[in-house]
N, C-alpha and C positions, 0 to 999 in steps of 0.2 A: 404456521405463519406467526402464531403470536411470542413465536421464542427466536426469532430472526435476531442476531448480534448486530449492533450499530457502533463504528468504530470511526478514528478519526484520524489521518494520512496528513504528512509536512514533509519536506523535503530541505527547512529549513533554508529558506530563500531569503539572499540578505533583504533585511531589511531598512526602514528609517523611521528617525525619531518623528515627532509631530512638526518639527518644524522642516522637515525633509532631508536631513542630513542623514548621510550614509551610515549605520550603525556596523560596529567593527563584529569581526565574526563571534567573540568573546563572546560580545553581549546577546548578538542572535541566538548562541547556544543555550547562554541563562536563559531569555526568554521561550525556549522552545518548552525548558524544564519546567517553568511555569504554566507554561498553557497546558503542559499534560495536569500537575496537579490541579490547576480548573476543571479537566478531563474528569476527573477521577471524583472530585466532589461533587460532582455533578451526574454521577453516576453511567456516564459514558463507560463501554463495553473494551474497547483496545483504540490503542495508537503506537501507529507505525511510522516509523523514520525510514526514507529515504537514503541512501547513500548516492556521493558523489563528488569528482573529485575536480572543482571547477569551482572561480572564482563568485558566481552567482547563486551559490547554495555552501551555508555552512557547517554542514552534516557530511564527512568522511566516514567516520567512525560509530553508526547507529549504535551498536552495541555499549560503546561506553556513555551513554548518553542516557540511556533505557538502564544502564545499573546506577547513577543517579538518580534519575526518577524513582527505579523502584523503591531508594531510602524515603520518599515522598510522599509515597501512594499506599493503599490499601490491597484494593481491588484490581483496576484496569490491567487487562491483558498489555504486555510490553513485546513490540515486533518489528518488524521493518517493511520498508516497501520501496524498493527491495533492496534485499542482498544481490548482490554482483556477482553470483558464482561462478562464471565463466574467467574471471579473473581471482579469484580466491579458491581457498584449500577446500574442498566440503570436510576434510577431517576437520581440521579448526574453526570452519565455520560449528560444525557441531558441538566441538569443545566449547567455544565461546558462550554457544546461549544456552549450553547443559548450565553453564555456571551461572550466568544469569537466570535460568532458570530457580535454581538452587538460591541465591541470594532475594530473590522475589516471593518465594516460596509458592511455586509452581506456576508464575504467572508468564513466563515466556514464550516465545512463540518467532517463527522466523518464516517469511516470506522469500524465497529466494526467483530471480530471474534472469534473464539475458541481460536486463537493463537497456533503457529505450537512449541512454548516452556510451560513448565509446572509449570516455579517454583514461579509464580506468585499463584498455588491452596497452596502449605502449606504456604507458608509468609503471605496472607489475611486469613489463616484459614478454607480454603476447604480443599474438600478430592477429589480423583479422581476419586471417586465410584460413586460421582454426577455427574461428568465430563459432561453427555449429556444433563440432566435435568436441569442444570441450566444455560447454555447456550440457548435451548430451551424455558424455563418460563423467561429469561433475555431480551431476544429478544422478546418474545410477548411484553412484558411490556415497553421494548423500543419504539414497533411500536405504543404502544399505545399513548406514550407519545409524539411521532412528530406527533400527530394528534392537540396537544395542546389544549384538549380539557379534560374535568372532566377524571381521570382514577380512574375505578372498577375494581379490578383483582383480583384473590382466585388463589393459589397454594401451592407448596409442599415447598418448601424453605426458604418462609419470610411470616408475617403477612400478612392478607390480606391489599389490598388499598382502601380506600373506599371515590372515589371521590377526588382525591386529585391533584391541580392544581399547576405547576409548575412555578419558574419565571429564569432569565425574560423572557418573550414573545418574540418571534424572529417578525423582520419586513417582511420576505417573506418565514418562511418556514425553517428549519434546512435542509442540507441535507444533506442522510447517503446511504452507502454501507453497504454491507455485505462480506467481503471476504469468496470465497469459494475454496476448494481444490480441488474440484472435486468430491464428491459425489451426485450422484441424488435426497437424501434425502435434500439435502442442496440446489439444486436448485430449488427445491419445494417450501423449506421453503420460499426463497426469494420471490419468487410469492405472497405464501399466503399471506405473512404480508405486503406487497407492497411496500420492501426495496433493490433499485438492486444490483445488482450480478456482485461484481469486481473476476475475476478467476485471482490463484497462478497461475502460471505456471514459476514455477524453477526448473522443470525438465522434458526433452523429447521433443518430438517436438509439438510445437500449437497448428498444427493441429490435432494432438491425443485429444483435448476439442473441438471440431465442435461437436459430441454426446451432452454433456453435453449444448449446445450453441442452440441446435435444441430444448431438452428437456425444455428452458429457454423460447423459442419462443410459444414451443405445448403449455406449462403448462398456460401462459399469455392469448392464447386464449382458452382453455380450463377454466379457473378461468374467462372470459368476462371481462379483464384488454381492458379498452379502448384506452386508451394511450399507445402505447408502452413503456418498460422498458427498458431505458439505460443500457450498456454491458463493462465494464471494463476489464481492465487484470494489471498484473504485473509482469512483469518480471527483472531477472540481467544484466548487462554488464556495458560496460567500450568501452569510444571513444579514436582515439588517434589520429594524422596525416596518418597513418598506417595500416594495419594487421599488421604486424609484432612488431610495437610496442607497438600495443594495446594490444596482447597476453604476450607480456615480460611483461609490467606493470603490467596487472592483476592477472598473474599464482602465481609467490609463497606469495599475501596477500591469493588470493583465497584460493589455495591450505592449508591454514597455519586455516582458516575460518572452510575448509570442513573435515579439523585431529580433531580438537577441536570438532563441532557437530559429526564427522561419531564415534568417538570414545564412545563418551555419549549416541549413538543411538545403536553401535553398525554393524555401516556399513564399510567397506573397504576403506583405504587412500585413495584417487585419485590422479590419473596418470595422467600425462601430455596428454596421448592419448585419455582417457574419458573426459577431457578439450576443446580439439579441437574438436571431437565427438559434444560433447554439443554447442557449437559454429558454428560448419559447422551445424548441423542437430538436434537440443535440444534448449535449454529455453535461453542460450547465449546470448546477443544482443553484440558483442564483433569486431571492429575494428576499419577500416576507416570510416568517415562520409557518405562516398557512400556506401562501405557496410552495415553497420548498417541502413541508411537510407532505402535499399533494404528491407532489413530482415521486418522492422516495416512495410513496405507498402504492403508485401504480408501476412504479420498476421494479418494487420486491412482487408484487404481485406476479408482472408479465413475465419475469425471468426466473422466477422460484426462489427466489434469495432464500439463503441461511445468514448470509453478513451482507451489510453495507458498510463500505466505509465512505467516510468523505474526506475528502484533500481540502481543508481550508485556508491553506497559503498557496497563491498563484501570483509569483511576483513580491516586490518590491514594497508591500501592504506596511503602515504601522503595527506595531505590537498592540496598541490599542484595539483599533478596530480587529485585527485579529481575535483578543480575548472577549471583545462584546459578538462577534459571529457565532462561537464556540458557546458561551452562555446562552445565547437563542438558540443554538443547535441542542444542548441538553438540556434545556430547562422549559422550552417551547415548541421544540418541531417535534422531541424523538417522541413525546409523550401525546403528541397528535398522531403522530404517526404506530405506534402503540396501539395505541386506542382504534383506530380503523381497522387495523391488522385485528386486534381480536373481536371486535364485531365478523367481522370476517373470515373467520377461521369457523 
């Protein structure tokens, strides 16, 4: 417990200046690259970028993003959250962040997933009728390929592979997640192919994933996985000197975030009251430094964490209060949070 990774999740949501004007994606990008080097001086663990191909996040391209940074940074792990695989190559996904890897000097990492938006299948020229199958044969052929070793593969989607070796060669290893939503089938899959299991959790409380967290444990010794498998999570929030002004800041980007998805999905505005709801008792991580510190230390606890990550952009937030969350997140909650876990350990 007291070697738990604490990392930090954007999706690169446009933002606006302080006077509320809509800030062009340009400049959301520069500022993303700043808040990681905040990241990284601060001694924060990883940050991962989002991909997505929609006018309310200006993050397409994580990769190219994370090898600016890396000229930035030092230490922090560089990743995403997620990669889109079900609409991308996994050979080039692999290429991509062997070389970033390489330019970081070993500090890459790649989260790949189905991705919880769709509009990446018709712009690359899928259908959504493949939707399972090619995130399933994309993922074998990924696992295949951080084995770094000759890949054979036959399926239903692409040519077969026969024998074909990748460059450039990583110095110790790629390493990759798998975000999972919560299905069993999904935490299966992560077993099988020997790629661990970062869980969403952006909605409800934590602890409703202990099932899926035990299934993660059975399945490993059930498969004769010798080495245990690292356990991630991700979730929202927002720090502030506060509750009270951690909840003003956050509610109407939030709010303005969950009209725009619930309306495209088809779900109910949210209310101030299912805000606090999710905060008191749901996926939240939402105040003062000692609260939110709380919150993280009884979820690495209940769920066994080896990572947390936090997503600190939800919505429409200035870049200011953005870099002052992130400063209270490593310079005041992780090192409360720290500090519990190793009494505790």
């Amino acid at each position: 417990m007291a070697h738990v990774e604490f990392g930090l999740n954007t999706f690169g949501d446009m933002t606006v200046d302080a006077e509320g004007n809509p800030k062009s994606s340009a400049q959301v990008i520069t500022d993303v690259v700043e808040e990681a080097v905040l990241a990284d001086s601060l001694g924060i663990d990883a940050i991962g970028l989002g991909e997505h191909h929609r006018d309310d996040y200006a993050i397409s391209a994580p990769d190219m993003i994370l090898a600016a940074i890396a000229s930035r940074t030092e230490r922090i792990k560089l990743g995403t959250a997620v990669t889109v695989l079900s609409s991308d190559d996994p050979l080039r996904v692999f290429e991509r962040f062997a070389t970033l890897d390489a330019v970081s000097g070993g500090r890459a990492e790649v989260v790949v997933g189905r991705g919880s938006f769709t509009e990446s299948f018709p712009l690359f020229g899928y259908t959504m009728s493949d939707y399972n199958v090619l995130f399933e044969e994309k993922f074998e052929i990924l696992s295949l390929a951080l084995k770094e070793r000759p890949i054979r593969w036959s399926g239903s989607h692409r040519l077969p592979i026969e024998g074909a070796m990748l460059m450039p060669k990583t110095e110790n290893g790629l390493s990759a997640w798998v975000g999972v939503g919560g299905s069993p089938e999904s935490v299966i899959r992560s077993v099988q192919r020997g790629i661990p299991m970062m869980l969403a959790v952006i909605g409800g409380a934590p602890a409703r994933f202990r099932p899926f967290v035990d299934l993660y444990e059975r399945a490993q010794k059930e498969f004769g996985v010798e080495t245990p498998m690292p356990l991630g999570m991700h979730s929202p929030g927002h720090v502030a000197e506060t509750d009270e002004q951690a909840r003003a800041e956050l509610w109407e980007p939030f709010r303005a975030n969950r009209i725009r998805i619930g309306r495209e999905r088809g779900w109910g505005d949210p209310t101030y009251e299912s805000f606090v709801e999710e905060i008191e008792h749901g996926a939240l991580f939402v105040g003062s430094p000692e609260t939110v510190a709380q919150k993280i230390y009884e979820t690495v606890r209940t769920l066994d964490l080896d990572r947390f990550d936090f997503k600190y952009a939800n919505g429409p937030m200035p870049h200011e209060q953005l870099m002052t969350s992130l400063n209270l997140y490593g310079s005041a909650v992780l090192p409360r949070v720290r500090e519990m876990l190793s009494r505790a350990s």
